[in-house]
N, C-alpha and C positions, 0 to 999 in steps of 0.2 A: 807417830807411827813410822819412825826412822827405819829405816830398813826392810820395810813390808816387802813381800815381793811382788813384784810386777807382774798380773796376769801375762800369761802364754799370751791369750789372744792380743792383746794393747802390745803386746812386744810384736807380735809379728806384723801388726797393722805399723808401729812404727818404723819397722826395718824396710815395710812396703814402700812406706812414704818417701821415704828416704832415698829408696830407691827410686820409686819414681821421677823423685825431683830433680836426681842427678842425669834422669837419661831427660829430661827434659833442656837442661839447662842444655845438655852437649849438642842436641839433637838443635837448639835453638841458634848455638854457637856454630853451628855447622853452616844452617839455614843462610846467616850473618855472613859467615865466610863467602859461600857458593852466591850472596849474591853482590858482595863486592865485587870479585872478580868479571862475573857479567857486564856490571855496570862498565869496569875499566876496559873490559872484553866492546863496548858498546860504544862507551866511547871510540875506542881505536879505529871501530867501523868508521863511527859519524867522517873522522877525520878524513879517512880512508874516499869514501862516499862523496865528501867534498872534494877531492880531486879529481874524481872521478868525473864529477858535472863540470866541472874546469877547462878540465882536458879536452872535454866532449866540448864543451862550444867554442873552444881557442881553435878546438880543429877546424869547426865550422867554418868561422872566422875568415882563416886560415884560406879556407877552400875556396870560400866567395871571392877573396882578394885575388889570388891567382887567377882565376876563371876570369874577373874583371878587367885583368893588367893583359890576360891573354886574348881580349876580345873575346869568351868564349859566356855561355852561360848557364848559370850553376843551377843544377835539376838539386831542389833540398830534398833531405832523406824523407822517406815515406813516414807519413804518422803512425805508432802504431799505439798510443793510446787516444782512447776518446773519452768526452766528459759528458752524458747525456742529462739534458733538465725538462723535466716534465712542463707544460706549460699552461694546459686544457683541464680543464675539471673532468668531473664523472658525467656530465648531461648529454643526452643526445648521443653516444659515444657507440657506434657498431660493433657488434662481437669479436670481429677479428682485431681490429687496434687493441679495442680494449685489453683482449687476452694478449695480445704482443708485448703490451705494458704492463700488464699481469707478470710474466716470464722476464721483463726487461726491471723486476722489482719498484716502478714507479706506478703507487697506489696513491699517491697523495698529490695534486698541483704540488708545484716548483718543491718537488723532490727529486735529488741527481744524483745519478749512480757514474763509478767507472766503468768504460768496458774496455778490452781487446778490441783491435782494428779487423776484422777476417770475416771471410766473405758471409757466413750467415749472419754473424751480429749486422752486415752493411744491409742484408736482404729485410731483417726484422724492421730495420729501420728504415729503410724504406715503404713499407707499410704503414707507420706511424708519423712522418714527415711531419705533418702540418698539426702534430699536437706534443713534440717536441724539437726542444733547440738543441744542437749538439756542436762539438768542434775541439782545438786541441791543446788540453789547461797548458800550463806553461809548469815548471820547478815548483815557483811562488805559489802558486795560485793552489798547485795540488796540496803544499806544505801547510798551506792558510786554510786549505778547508776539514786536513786531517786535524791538524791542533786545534782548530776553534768551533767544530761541528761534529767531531768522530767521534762518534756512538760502535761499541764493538759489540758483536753477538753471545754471548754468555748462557748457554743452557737456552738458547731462545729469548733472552729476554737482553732490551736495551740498557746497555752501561755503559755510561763515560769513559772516557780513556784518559782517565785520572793519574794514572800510574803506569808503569812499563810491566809490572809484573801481570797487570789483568791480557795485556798480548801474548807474552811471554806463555802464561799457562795455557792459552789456544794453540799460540802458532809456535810455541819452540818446537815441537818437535819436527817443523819446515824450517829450523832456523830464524827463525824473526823474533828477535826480543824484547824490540821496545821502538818507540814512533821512530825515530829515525829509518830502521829497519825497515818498517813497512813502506814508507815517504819512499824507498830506494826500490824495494819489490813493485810499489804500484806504480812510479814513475818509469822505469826501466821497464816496466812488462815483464819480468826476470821468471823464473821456471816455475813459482809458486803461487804466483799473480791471480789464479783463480780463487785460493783461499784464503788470501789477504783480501781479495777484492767481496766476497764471500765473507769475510768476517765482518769487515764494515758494513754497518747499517743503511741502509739507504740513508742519503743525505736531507735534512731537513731544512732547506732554506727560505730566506725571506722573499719576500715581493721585493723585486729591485729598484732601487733608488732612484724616481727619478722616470720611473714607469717605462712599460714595455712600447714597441711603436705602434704596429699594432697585429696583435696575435693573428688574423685571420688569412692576412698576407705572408709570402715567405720573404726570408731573408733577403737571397738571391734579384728578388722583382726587383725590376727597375722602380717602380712603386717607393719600393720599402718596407716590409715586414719586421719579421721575428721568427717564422719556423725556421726548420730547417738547419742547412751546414753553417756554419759562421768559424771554420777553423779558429786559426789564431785568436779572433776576435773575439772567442767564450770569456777571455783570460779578462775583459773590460765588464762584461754581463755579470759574469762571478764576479767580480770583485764590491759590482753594487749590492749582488744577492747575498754577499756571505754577512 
């Protein structure tokens, strides 16, 4: 059958395909291009970002020294993030805590959220003192629990943050493209800090290594507890919890 001719329709279904496959390819190659450039775009941040915590604590550094040599004494800069960790189960627990930790995202024991330092988050939390620990992560500490616990919110449901492109399709259009990005928005408190901090899942951590002293007490007593502020000190707590 040399030379039969080729139904109309088998011809038009091939010129279809044909077509489609070519805007597929370019459409793919595009795809390829646009996220090379991110990536490089991403990196230039990271590098960018590392100086930026450099500078910030040379200066610190810096300040202290002076202040020491001048006899004088260095007031450090006010914290403005905090790391809040649930510590108390659901029992026994009165409406108002409860609902505080409701709104403060910690539904589950020793799960930790970021917050803002400002006065109503300080109000909330004072409400809830003695059924969590808070205080304020370090660079590390926030880096170590994005990369080895960050759960991102996706259509409402928990995903790993496997890749840069699942942040990317939340938060580019604030800018944020990939963990570094956020590492720098949630650390810095930067202008988008609520939807970063709002993207990440509540934190799911462990029981800490090595056990708690003992919950009922606060930090602060002479005693010796665990609610309560523990600034600087979260940074030893996390690092058993993560």
């Amino acid at each position: 059958t040399e030379g039969a001719a080729v139904p109309e329709l088998v011809k038009l279904k091939l010129e279809r395909n044909t077509k489609l496959a070519e805007e597929k390819k370019q459409a793919a190659a595009a795809k390829s291009e646009e996220r090379a450039k991110q990536r490089a775009a991403l990196k230039d941040r990271t590098v960018q970002y590392e100086k930026e915590y450099a500078s910030t604590e040379k200066e610190l550094v810096t300040l202290r020294r002076e202040a020491k040599v001048n006899g004088n004494f260095f007031v450090e800069p006010e914290a403005k993030l905090l790391f809040v960790v649930r510590i108390v189960g659901i029992i026994k627990l009165s409406p108002k805590p409860r609902k505080v930790l409701q709104l403060l995202r910690l539904k589950q024991l020793h799960n930790g959220v970021f917050l803002k330092v400002n006065k109503p988050i300080l109000n909330m939390l004072k409400l809830v003192q003695p059924y969590v620990t808070y205080g304020y992560p370090s660079l590390k500490t926030v880096r170590e629990l994005v990369y080895k616990r960050g759960y991102g919110k996706v259509n409402k449901q928990r995903i790993p943050l496997s890749a840069n492109e699942i942040i990317s399709d939340v938060l580019g259009k604030d800018g944020i493209h990939g963990m570094e990005d956020l590492v720098h928005e949630i650390f810095t408190v930067g202008p988008k800090f609520k939807q970063a901090s709002n993207f990440l899942w509540p934190f799911k951590l462990s029981a800490p290594k090595g056990g708690f002293i003992c919950k009922r007490h606060g930090f602060c007593e002479q005693r010796g507890g665990d609610w309560g502020n523990r600034e600087e000190l979260i940074n030893d707590l996390l690092s058993r919890m993560n």
